[in-house]
C-alpha positions in Angstrom: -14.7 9.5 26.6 -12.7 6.9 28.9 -14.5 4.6 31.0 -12.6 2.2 33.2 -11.0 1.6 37.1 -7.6 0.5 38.2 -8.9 -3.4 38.7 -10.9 -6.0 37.4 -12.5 -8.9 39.1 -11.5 -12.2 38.4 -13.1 -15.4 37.8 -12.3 -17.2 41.2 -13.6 -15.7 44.7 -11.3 -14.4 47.5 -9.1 -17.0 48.2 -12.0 -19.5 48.1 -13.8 -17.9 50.5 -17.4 -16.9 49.3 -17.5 -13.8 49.7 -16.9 -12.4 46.0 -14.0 -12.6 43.3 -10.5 -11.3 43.9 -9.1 -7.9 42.5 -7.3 -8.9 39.2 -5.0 -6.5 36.9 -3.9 -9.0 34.8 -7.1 -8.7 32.0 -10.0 -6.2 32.6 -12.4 -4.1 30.3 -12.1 -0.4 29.7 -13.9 1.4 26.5 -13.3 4.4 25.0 -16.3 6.4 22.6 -15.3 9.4 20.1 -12.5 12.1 20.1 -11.2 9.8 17.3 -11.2 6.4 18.7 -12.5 3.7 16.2 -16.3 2.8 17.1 -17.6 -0.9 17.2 -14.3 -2.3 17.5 -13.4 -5.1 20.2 -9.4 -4.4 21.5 -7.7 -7.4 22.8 -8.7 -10.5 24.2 -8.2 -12.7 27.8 -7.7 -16.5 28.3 -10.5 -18.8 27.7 -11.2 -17.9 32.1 -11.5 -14.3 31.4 -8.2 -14.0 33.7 -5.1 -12.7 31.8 -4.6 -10.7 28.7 -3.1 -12.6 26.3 -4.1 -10.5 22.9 -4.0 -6.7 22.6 -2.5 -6.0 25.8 -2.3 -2.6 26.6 -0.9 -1.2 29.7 -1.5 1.6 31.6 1.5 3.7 29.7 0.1 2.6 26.1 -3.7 4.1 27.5 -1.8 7.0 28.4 0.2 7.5 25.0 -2.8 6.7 23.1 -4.8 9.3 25.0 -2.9 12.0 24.3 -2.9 11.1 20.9 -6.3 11.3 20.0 -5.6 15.0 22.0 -3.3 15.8 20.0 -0.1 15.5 22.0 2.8 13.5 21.2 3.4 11.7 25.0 7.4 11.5 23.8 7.6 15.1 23.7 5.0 16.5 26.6 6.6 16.5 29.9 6.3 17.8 33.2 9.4 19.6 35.7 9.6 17.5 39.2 12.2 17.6 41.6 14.7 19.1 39.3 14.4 16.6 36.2 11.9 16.8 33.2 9.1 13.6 33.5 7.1 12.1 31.0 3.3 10.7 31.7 4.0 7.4 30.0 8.2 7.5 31.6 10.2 5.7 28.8 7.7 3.3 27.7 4.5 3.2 25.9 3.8 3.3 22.3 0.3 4.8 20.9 -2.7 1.8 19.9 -3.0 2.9 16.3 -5.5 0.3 16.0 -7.6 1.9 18.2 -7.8 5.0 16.3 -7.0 4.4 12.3 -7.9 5.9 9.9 -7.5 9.1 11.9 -3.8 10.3 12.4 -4.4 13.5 14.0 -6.4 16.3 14.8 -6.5 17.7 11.6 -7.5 14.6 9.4 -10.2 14.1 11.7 -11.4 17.6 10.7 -11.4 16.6 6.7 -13.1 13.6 7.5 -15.9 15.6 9.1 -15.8 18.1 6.3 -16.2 14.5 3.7 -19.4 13.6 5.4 -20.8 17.3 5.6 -20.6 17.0 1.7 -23.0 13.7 1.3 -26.6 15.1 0.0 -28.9 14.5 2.4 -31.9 16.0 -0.1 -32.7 16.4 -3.5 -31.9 20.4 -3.2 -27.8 19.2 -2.8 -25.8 19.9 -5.9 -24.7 15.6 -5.9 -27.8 14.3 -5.1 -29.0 14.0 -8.8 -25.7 12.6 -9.9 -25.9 9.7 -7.2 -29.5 9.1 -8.1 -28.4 8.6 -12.2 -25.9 6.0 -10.9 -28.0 4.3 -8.9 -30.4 4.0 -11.6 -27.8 2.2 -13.6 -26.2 0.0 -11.0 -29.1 -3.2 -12.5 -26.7 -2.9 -15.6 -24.2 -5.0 -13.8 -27.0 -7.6 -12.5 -25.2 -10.3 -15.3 -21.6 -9.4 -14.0 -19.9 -11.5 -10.9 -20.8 -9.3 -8.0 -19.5 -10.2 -4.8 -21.2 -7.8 -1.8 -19.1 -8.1 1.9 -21.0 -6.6 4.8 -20.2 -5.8 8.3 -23.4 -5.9 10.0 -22.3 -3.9 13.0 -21.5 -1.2 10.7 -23.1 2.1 12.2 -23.3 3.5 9.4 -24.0 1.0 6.5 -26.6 -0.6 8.2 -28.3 -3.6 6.8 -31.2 -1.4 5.3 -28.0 -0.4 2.5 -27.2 -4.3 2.2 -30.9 -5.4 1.4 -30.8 -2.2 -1.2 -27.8 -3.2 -3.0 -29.2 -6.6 -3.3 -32.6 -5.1 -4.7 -30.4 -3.6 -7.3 -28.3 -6.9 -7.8 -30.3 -10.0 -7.2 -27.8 -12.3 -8.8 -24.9 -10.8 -6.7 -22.7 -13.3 -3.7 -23.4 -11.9 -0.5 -21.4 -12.4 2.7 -22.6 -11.4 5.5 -19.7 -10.5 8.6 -21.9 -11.0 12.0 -19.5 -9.2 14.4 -18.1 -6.8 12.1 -18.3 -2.9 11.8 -17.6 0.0 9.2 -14.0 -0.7 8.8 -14.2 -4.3 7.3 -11.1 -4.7 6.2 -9.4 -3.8 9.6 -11.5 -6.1 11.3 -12.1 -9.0 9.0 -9.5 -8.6 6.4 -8.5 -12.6 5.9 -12.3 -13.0 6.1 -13.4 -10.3 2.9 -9.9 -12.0 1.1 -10.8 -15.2 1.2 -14.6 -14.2 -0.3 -12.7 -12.3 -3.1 -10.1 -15.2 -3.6 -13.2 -17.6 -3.9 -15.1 -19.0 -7.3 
């Protein structure tokens, strides 16, 4: 799911005149939501104004590459027959936003991934569920160990409810808390969760 337009607005009006901000394409919002793209994940970045991309840019041929992507088409390859000569969608530029979409390379991962999750037990009647209630039982063992717990508190599925749980389980344990961060920590906060292992 894409939503976006061909223009922004900018900060200023038009041409100081009152009657509402200027068309920009210089830095604008889009969002994108399943088919593979990574969820609770901020892309990019404008100037302190809100007027230019200066982090993250992607242009209209990288939307383009990375769309077809996540559908499973390499945008190098797939082209079109106009006026006697073979076109691409994205021309001779573009280059996929793997940020946008790791840790699914294609089609087919995305599938094993599903097939990952199908397998959690959801009820004592799954064949696991026993074994992951023995080792939660013993997890207090390690209340006297260094125990450092690092937490993205966007995460959609890791919610705070598992935080507070594991810190039942381990009172003693260092907990650091990552306000704006989702599920995948380290590719969102990865200097942040370093420097909390790195520390005493």
């Amino acid at each position: 799911m894409l939503w976006g337009g061909e223009f922004g607005r900018s900060p200023q009006d038009q041409a100081n005149s009152g009657d509402g901000r200027r068309h920009n394409n210089q830095g604008y919002s889009m969002w994108m939501a399943s088919g593979g793209v990574k969820g609770g994940l901020r892309y990019g970045g404008t100037d302190e104004i809100g007027e230019t991309s200066v982090v993250g840019k992607l242009g209209t041929h990288e939307l383009h590459a990375t769309m077809l992507h996540l559908l499973d088409f390499d945008h190098t390859k797939l082209t079109y027959r106009y006026a006697g000569r073979d076109f691409r969608l994205t021309d001779v530029y573009g280059a996929v936003a793997t940020g946008l979409i790791a840790p699914y390379s294609n089609w087919a991962n995305r599938v094993a991934i599903a097939r990952f999750v199908q397998d959690i037990p959801r009820s004592p009647a799954d064949p696991t569920w026993q074994l992951l209630a023995s080792i939660e039982q013993q997890l207090p063992r390690y209340g006297d160990y260094p125990v450092k717990l690092v937490w993205g508190m966007h995460d959609w599925c890791f919610r705070p409810e598992c935080l507070h749980r594991f810190q039942k389980l381990l009172p003693n344990a260092q907990t650091q808390e990552l306000t704006d961060v989702g599920h995948y920590v380290m590719e969102e906060a990865a200097d942040e969760v370093l420097a909390v292992i790195r520390s005493q």
